[in-house]
N, C-alpha and C positions, 0 to 999 in steps of 0.2 A: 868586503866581498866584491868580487869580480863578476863581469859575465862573458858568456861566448856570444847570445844570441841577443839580438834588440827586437822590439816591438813597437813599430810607433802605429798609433790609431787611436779609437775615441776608447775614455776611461771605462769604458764596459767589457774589454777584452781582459782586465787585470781578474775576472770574477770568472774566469774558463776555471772546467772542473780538472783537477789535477795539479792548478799552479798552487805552492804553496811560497807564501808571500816570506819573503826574512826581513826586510825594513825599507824603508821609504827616504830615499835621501834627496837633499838636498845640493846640487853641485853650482859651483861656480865657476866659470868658464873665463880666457878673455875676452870675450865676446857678449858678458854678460852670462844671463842666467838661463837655464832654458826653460820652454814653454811650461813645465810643472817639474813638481820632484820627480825624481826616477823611482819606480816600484819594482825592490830586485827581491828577486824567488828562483825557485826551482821548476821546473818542468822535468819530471825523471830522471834526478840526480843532475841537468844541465841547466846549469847558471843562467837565468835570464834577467832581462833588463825592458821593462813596459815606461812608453811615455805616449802621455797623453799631447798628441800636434797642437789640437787649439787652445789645450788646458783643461783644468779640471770645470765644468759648468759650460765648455763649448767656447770660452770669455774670450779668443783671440783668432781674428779674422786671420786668410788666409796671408794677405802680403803682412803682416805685421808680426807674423812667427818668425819668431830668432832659429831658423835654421843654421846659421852657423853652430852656434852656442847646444843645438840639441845634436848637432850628428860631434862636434867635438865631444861631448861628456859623455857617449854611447861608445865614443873610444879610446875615453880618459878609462872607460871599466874595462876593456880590455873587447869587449865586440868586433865579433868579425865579420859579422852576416847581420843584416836590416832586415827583418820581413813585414812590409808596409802595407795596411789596409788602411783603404779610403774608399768614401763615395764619389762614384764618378756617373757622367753625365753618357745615355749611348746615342750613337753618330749612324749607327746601321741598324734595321728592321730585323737581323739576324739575333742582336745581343737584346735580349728583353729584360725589364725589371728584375732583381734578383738572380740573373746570371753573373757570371765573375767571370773576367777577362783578365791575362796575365802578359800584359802587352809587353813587345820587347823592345821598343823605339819610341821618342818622344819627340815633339815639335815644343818650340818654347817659345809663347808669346807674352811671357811676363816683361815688367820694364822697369821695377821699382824696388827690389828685393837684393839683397846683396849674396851672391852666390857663387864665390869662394871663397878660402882660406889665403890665397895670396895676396899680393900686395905690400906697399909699405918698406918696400924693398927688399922684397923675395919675388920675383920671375918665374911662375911654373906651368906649365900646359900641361893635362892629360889626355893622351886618348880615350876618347868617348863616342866611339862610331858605334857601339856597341852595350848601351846604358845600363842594361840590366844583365845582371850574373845569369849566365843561360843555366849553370849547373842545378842553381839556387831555385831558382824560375819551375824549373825540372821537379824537383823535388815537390816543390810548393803544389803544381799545378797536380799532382798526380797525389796528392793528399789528398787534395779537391775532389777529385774524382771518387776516390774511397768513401768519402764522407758524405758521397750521396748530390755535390752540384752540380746544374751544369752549367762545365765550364768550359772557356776559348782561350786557347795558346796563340801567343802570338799578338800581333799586330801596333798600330801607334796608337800612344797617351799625348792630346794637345793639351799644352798645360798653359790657362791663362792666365791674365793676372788677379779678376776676379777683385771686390766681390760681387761684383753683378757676374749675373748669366747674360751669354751672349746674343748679341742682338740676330735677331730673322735672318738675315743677311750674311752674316757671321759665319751662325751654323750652316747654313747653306755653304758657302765659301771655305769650311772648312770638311765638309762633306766630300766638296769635289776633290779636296786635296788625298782622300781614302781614310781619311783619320776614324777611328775606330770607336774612340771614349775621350769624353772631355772631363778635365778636372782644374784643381785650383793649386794642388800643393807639390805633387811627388816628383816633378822633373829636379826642381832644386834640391831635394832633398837626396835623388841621383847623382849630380852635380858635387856634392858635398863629400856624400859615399864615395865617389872615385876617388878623390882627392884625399880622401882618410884612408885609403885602399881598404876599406870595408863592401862585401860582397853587399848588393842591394837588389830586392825583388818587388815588384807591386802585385797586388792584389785588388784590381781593380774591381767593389763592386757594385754591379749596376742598378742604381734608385730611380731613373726616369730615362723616357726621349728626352734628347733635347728639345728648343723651341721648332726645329725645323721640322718633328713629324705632325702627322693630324690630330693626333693626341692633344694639342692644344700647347700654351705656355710652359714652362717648366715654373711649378711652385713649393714651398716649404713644405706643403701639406701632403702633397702629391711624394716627396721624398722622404720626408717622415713616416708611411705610411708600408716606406719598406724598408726604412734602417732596423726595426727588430729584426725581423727572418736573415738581414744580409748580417748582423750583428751576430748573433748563433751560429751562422753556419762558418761564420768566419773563426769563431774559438773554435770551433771542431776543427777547421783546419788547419790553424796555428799549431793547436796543441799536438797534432798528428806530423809535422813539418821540425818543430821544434829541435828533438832527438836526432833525425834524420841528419837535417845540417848540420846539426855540431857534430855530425862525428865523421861527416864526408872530408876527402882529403879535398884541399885548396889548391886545386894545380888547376886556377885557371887566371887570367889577367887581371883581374882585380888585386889580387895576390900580392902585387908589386908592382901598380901602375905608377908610384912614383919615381922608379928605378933611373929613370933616364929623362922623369918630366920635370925635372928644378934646372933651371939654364941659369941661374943667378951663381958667380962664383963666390965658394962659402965664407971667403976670404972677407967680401962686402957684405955681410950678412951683420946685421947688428946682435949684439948680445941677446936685446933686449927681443927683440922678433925670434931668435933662437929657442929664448925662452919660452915664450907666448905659443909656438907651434911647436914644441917638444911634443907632445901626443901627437903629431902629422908626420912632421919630417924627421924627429930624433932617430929614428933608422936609417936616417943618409946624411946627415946635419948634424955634426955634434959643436 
């Protein structure tokens, strides 16, 4: 079985009412394996595909997810569109616990994560001025809306390397820069999506201030204390978002951002690398 849509967030979104689950697979990547099996179902006759980012029990820290290996098997099934929830941290008095932000720009201070598919003797740049599928974003955020959140269009996701929360200073520091919500995972997992020309949206939602407001520290307990409600409202809007994209036509640059980003001539291309990224490049690389 195939899918159109992916799902990556915590293993509580596979339990939305309406998905009815067909098997639990197992993929192997070259990249290795990814963060869990993949759980494919339906949503309203359309193919989806749920993976849990840290694993099933939470069991893998942020820099330690094999993002390569999960957005590669998300389009080994045939995925065109990513729709990402996570918790993230907020940077403005505006965005309060339990809002959801659907930011369109990312700042990247990770430093330890390997975040693309190239390499190894393949050469590719994508354009990326532009991180997230506005069309996708579109759709998502106006689900939200229906479903009773409140939510905010727009703005930047600073992604750091985590897993510590940022120091005093940080926050502040990234405050001035206008950043909007801070998190741990979804810039690479952007990064990836271009690069598989799979449409990618986040669903940024919000479980605390950061350290920089009077609120005090950011802690486990304090963010636990709102991942159920962000948890719920989030399958109501997947499942509402689902349908929608897969049946929207694809004319936007995600589409085909690798059309013109491999500058490697395919001439110097090893069999072996050919092989290994047939699910990436095999539409310009044979």
């Amino acid at each position: 079985m195939t899918a159109q849509v992916g799902v990556i967030g915590g293993s509580g979104l596979y339990e939305m009412e309406g998905l009815r689950v067909v098997e639990e697979r197992e993929i192997e990547t070259p990249f290795g394996a990814p963060s869990d099996p993949i759980v494919i179902g339906d949503v309203d006759d359309v193919p989806v595909a749920f993976l849990a980012r840290h694993g099933g029990g939470h069991r893998t820290l942020p820099n330690e997810i094999n993002y390569r290996a999960n957005i590669y098997a998300l389009k080994s099934l045939g995925v065109h569109t990513i729709l990402s929830a996570s918790a993230v941290g907020s940077m403005k008095e505006a965005y309060a616990p339990t809002d959801i932000v659907f930011p369109h720009q990312f700042i990247d201070r990770t430093r330890h994560r390997p975040d693309t598919f190239f390499g190894n003797g393949i050469v590719g740049h994508v354009a990326f001025a532009d991180p997230i599928c506005a069309s996708a974003a579109l759709v998502m955020s106006d689900a939200g809306r229906e479903a009773g959140a409140r939510v905010h269009v727009g703005g930047v996701y600073i992604c750091i390397e985590g897993p510590q929360f940022s120091t005093r200073a940080e926050s502040n520091l990234y405050r001035s820069w206008g950043v909007d919500v801070i998190g741990m995972t979804n810039l690479t997992e952007a990064k990836l999506a271009r690069e598989a020309e799979i449409c990618y949206v986040t669903m940024a939602l919000v479980t605390d201030y950061d350290c920089w407001h009077e609120s005090g520290d950011v802690s486990i307990e304090q963010i636990r204390a709102y991942l159920g409600a962000n948890a719920a409202m989030a399958q109501k809007i997947i499942r509402r978002t689902i349908p929608r994209v897969a049946k929207r036509t694809r004319d936007c640059a995600c589409a085909t951002s690798l059309q013109y980003a491999i500058v490697t001539d395919p001439s110097r291309i090893s069999a072996e690398a050919k092989k290994n990224l047939q699910a990436i490049i095999g539409r310009y690389i044979h």
